[in-house]
HTML snippet that shows the backbone in 3Dmol.js (N, CA, C, O; Angstrom):
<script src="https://3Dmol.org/build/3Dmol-min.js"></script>
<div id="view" style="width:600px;height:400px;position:relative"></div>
<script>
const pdb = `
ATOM      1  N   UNK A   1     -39.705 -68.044  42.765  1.00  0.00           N
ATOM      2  CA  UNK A   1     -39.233 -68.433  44.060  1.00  0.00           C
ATOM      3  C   UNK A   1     -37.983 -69.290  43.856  1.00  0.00           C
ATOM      4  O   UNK A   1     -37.965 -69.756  42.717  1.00  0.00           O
ATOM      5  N   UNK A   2     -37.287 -69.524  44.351  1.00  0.00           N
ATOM      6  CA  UNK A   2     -36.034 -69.952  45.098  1.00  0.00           C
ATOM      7  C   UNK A   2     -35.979 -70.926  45.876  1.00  0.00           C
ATOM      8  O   UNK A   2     -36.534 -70.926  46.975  1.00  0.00           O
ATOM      9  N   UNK A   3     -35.171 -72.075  45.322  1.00  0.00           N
ATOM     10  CA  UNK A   3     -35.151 -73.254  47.221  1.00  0.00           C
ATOM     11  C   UNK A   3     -33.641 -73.336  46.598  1.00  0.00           C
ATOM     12  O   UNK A   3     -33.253 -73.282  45.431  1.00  0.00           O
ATOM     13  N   UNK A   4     -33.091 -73.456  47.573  1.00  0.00           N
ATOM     14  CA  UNK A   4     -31.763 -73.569  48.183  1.00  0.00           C
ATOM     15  C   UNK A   4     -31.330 -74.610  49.350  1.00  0.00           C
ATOM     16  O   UNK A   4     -32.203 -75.107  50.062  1.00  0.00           O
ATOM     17  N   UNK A   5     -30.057 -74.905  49.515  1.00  0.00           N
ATOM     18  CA  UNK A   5     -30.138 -75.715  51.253  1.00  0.00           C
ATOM     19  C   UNK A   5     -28.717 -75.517  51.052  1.00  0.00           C
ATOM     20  O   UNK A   5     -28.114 -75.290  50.003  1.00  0.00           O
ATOM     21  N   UNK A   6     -28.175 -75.674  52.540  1.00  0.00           N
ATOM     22  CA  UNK A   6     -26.374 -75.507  53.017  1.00  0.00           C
ATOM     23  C   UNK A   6     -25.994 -76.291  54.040  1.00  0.00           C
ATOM     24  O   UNK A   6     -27.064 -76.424  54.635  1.00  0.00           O
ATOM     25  N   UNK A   7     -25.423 -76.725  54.472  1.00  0.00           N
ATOM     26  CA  UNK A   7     -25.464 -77.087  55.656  1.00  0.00           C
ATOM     27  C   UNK A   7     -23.798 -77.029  55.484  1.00  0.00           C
ATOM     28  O   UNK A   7     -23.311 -76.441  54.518  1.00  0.00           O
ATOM     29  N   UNK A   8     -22.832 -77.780  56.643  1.00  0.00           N
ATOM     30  CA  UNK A   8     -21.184 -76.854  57.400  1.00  0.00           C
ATOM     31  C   UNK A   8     -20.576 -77.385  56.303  1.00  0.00           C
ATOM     32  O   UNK A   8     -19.573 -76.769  55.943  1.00  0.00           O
ATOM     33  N   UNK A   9     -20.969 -78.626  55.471  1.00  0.00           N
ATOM     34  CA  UNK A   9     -20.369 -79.323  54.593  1.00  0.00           C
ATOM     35  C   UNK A   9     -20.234 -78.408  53.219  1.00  0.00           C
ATOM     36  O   UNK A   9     -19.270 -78.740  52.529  1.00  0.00           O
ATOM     37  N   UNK A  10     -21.006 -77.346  52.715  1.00  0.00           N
ATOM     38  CA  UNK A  10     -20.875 -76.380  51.630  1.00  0.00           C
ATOM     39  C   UNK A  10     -22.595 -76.390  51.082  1.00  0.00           C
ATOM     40  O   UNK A  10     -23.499 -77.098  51.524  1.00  0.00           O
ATOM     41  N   UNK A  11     -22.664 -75.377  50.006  1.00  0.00           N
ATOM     42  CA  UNK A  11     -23.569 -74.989  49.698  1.00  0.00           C
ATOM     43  C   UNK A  11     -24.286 -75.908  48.600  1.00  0.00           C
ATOM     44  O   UNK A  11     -23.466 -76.285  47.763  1.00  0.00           O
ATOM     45  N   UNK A  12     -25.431 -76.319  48.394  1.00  0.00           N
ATOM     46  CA  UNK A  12     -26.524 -77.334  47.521  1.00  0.00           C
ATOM     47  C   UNK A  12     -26.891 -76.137  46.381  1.00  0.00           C
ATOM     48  O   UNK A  12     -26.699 -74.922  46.329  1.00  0.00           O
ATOM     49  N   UNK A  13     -27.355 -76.871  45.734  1.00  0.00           N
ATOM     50  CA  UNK A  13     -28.579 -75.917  44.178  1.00  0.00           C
ATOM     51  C   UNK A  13     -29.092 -75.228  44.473  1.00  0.00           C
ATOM     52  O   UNK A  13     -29.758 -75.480  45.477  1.00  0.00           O
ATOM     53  N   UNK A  14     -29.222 -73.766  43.851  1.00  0.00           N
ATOM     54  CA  UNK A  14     -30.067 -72.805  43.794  1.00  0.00           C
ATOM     55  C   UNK A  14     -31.025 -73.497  42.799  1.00  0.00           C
ATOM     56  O   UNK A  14     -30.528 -73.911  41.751  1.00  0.00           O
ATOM     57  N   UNK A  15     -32.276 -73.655  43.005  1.00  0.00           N
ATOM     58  CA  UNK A  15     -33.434 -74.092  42.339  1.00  0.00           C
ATOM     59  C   UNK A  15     -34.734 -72.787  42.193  1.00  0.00           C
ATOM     60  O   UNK A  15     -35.428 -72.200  43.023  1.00  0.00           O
ATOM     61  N   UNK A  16     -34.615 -72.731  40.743  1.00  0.00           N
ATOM     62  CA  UNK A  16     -35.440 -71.533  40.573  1.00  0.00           C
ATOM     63  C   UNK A  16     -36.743 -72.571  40.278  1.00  0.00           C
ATOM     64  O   UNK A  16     -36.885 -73.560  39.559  1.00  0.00           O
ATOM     65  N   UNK A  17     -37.787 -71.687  41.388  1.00  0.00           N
ATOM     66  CA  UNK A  17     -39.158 -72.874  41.079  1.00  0.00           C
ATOM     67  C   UNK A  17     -40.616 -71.368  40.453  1.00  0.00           C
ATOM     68  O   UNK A  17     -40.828 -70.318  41.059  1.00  0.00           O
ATOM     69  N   UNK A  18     -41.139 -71.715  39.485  1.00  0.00           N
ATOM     70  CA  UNK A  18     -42.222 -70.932  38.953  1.00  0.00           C
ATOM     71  C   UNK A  18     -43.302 -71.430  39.461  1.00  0.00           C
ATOM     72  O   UNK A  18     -43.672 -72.586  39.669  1.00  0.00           O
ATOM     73  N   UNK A  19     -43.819 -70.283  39.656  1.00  0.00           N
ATOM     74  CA  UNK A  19     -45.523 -70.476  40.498  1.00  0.00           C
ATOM     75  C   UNK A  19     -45.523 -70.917  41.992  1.00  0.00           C
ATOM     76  O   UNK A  19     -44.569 -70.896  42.768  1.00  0.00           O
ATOM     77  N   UNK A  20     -47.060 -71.402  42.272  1.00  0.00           N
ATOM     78  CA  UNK A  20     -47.150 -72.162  43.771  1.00  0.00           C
ATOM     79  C   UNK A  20     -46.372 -73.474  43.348  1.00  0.00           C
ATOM     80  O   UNK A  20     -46.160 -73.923  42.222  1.00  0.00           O
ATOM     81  N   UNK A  21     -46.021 -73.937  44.558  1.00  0.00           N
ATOM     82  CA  UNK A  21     -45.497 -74.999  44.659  1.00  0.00           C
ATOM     83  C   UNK A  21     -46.416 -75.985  45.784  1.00  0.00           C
ATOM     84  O   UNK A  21     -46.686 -75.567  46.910  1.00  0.00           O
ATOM     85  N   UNK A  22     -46.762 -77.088  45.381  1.00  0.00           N
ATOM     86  CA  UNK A  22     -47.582 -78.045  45.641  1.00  0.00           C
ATOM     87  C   UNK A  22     -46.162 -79.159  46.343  1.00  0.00           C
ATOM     88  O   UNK A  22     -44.936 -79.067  46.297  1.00  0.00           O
ATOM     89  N   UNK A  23     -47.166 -80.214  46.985  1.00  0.00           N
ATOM     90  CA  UNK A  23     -46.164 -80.856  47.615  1.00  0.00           C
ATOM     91  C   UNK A  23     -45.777 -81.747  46.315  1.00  0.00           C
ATOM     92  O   UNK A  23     -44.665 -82.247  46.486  1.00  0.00           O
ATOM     93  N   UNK A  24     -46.125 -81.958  45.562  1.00  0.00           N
ATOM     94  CA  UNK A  24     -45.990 -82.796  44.317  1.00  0.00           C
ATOM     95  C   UNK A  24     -44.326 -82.696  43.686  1.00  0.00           C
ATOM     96  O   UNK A  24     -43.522 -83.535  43.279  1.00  0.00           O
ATOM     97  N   UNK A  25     -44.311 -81.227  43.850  1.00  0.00           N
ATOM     98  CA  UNK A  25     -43.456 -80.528  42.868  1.00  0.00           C
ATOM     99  C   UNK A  25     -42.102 -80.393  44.281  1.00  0.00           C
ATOM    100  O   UNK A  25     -40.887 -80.577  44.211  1.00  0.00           O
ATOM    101  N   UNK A  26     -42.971 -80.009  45.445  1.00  0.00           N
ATOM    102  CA  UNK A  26     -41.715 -80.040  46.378  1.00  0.00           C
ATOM    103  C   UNK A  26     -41.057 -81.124  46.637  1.00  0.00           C
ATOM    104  O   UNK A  26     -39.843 -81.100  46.836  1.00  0.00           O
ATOM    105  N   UNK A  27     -41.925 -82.454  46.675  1.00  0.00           N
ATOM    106  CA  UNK A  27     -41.338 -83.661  46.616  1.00  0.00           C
ATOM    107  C   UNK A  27     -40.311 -84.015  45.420  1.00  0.00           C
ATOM    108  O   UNK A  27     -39.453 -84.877  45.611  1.00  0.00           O
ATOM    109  N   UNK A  28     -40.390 -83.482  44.445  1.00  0.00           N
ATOM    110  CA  UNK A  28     -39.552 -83.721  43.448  1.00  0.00           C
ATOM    111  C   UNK A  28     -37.905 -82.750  43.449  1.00  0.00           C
ATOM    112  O   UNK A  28     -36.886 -82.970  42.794  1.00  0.00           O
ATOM    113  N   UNK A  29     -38.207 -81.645  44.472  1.00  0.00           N
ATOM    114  CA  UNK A  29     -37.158 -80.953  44.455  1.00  0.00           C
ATOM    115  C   UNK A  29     -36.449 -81.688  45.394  1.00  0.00           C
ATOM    116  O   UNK A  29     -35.237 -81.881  45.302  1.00  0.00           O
ATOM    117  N   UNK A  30     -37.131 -82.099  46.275  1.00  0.00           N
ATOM    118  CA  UNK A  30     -36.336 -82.444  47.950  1.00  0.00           C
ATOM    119  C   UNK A  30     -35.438 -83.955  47.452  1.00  0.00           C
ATOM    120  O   UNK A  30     -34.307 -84.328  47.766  1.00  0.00           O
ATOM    121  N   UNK A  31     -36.659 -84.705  46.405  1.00  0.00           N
ATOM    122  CA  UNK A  31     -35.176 -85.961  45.746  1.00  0.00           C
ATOM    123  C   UNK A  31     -34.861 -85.912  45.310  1.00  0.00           C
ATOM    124  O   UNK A  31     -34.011 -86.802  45.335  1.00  0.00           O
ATOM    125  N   UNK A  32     -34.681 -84.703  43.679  1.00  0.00           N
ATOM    126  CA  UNK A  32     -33.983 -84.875  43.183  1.00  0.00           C
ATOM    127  C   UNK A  32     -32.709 -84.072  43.243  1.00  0.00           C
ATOM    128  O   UNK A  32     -31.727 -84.452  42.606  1.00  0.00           O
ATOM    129  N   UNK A  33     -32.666 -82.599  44.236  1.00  0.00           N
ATOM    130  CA  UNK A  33     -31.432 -81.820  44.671  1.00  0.00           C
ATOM    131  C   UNK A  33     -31.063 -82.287  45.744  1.00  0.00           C
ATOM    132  O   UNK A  33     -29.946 -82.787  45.868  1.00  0.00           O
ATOM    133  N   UNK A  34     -31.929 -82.212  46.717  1.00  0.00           N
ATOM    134  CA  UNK A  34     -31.359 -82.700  48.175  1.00  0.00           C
ATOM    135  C   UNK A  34     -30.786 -83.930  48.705  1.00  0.00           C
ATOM    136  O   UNK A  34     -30.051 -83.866  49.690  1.00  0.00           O
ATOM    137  N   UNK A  35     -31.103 -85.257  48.040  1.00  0.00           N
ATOM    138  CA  UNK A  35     -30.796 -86.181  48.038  1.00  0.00           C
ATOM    139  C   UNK A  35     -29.596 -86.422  47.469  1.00  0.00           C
ATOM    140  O   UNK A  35     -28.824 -87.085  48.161  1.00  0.00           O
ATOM    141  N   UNK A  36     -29.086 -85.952  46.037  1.00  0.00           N
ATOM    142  CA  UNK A  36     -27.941 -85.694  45.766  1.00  0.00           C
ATOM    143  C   UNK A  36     -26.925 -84.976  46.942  1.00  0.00           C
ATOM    144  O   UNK A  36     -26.096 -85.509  47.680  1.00  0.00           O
ATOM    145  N   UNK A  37     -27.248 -83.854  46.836  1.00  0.00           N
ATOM    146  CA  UNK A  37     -26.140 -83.335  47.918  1.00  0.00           C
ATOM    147  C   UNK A  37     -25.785 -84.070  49.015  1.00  0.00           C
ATOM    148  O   UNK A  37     -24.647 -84.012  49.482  1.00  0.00           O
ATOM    149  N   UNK A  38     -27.223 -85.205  49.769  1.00  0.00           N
ATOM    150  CA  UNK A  38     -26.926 -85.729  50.907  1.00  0.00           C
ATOM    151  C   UNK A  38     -25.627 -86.533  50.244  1.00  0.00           C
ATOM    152  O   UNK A  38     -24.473 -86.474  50.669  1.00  0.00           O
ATOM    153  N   UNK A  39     -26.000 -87.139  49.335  1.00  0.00           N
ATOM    154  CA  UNK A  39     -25.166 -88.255  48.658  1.00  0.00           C
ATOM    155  C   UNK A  39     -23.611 -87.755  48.859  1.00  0.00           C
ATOM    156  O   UNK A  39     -22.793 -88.310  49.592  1.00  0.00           O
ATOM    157  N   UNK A  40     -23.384 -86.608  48.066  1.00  0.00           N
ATOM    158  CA  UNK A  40     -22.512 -86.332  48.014  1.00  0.00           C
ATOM    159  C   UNK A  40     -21.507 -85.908  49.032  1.00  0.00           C
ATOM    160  O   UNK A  40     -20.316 -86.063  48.758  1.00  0.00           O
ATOM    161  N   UNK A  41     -22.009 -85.161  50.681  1.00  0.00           N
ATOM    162  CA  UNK A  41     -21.652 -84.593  51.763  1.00  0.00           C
ATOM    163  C   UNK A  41     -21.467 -85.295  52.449  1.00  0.00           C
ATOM    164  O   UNK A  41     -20.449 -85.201  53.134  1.00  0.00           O
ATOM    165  N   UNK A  42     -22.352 -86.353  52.613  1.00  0.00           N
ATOM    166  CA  UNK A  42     -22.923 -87.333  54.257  1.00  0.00           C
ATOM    167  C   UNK A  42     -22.363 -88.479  53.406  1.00  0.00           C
ATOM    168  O   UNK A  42     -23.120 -89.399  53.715  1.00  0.00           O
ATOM    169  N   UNK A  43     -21.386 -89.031  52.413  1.00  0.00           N
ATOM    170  CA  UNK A  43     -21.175 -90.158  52.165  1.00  0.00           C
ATOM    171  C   UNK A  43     -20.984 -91.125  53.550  1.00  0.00           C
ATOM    172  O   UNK A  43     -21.684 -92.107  53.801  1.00  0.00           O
ATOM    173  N   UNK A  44     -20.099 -90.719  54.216  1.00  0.00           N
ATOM    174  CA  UNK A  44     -19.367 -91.692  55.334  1.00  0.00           C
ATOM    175  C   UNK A  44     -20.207 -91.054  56.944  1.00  0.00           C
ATOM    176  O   UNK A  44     -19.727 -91.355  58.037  1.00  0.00           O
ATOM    177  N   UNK A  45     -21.236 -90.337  56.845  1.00  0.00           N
ATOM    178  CA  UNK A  45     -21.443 -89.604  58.314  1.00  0.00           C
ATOM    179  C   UNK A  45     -22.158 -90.571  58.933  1.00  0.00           C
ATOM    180  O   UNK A  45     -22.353 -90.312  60.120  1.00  0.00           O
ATOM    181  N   UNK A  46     -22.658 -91.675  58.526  1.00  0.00           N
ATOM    182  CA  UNK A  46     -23.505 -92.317  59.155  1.00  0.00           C
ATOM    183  C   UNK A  46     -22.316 -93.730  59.792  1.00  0.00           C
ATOM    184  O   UNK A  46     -22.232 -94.335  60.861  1.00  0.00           O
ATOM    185  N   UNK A  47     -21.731 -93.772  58.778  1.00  0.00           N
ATOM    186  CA  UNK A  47     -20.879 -94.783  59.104  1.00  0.00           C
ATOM    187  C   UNK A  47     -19.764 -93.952  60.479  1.00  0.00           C
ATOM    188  O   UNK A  47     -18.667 -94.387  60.126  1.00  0.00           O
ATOM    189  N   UNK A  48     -19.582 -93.381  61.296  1.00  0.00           N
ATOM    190  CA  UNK A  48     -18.644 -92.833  61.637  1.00  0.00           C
ATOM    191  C   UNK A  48     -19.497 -92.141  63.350  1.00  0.00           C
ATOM    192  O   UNK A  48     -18.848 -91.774  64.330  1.00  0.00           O
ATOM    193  N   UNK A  49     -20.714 -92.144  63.266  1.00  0.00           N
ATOM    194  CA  UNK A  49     -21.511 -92.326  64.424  1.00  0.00           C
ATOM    195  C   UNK A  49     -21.555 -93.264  65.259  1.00  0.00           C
ATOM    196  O   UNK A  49     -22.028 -94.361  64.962  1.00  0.00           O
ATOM    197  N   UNK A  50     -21.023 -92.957  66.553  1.00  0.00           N
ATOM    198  CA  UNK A  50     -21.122 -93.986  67.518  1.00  0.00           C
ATOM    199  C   UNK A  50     -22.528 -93.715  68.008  1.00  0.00           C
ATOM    200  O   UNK A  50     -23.145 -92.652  68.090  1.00  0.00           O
ATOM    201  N   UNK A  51     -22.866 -94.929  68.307  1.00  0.00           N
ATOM    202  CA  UNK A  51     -24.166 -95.658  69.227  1.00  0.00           C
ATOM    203  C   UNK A  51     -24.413 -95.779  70.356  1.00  0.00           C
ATOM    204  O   UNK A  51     -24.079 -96.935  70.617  1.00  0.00           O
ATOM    205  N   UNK A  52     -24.750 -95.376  71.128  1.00  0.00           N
ATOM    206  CA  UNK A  52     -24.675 -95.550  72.394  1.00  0.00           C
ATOM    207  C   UNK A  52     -26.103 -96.520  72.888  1.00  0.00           C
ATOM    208  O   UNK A  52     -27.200 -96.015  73.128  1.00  0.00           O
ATOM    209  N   UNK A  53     -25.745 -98.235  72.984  1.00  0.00           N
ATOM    210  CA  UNK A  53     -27.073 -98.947  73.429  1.00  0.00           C
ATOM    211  C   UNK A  53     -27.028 -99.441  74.648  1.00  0.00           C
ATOM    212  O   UNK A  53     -28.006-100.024  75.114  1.00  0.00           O
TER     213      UNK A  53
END
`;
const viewer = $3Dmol.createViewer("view");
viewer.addModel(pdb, "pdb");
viewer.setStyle({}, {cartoon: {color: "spectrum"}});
viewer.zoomTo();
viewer.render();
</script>
């Protein structure tokens, strides 16, 4: 199996995963690829959101 993610900012890791995948193992994909990419894409997106209170 395959996990992947994209979003408008460009394309994240193709992650080749063997067997079932448990949340154990998904948890480890989701911080250690996805979190990067956030890192890398969304540096300034949060900072750059207006608030409306």
């Amino acid at each position: 199996m395959l996990w992947g993610v994209f979003s408008l900012q460009g394309l994240g890791p193709l992650v080749p995963l063997e067997g079932r995948v448990i949340a154990k193992q998904y948890k480890f994909v989701l911080s250690d690829h996805l979190y990067s990419m956030m890192k890398h894409f969304c540096n300034n997106f949060f900072q750059t959101l207006i608030l409306h209170t």
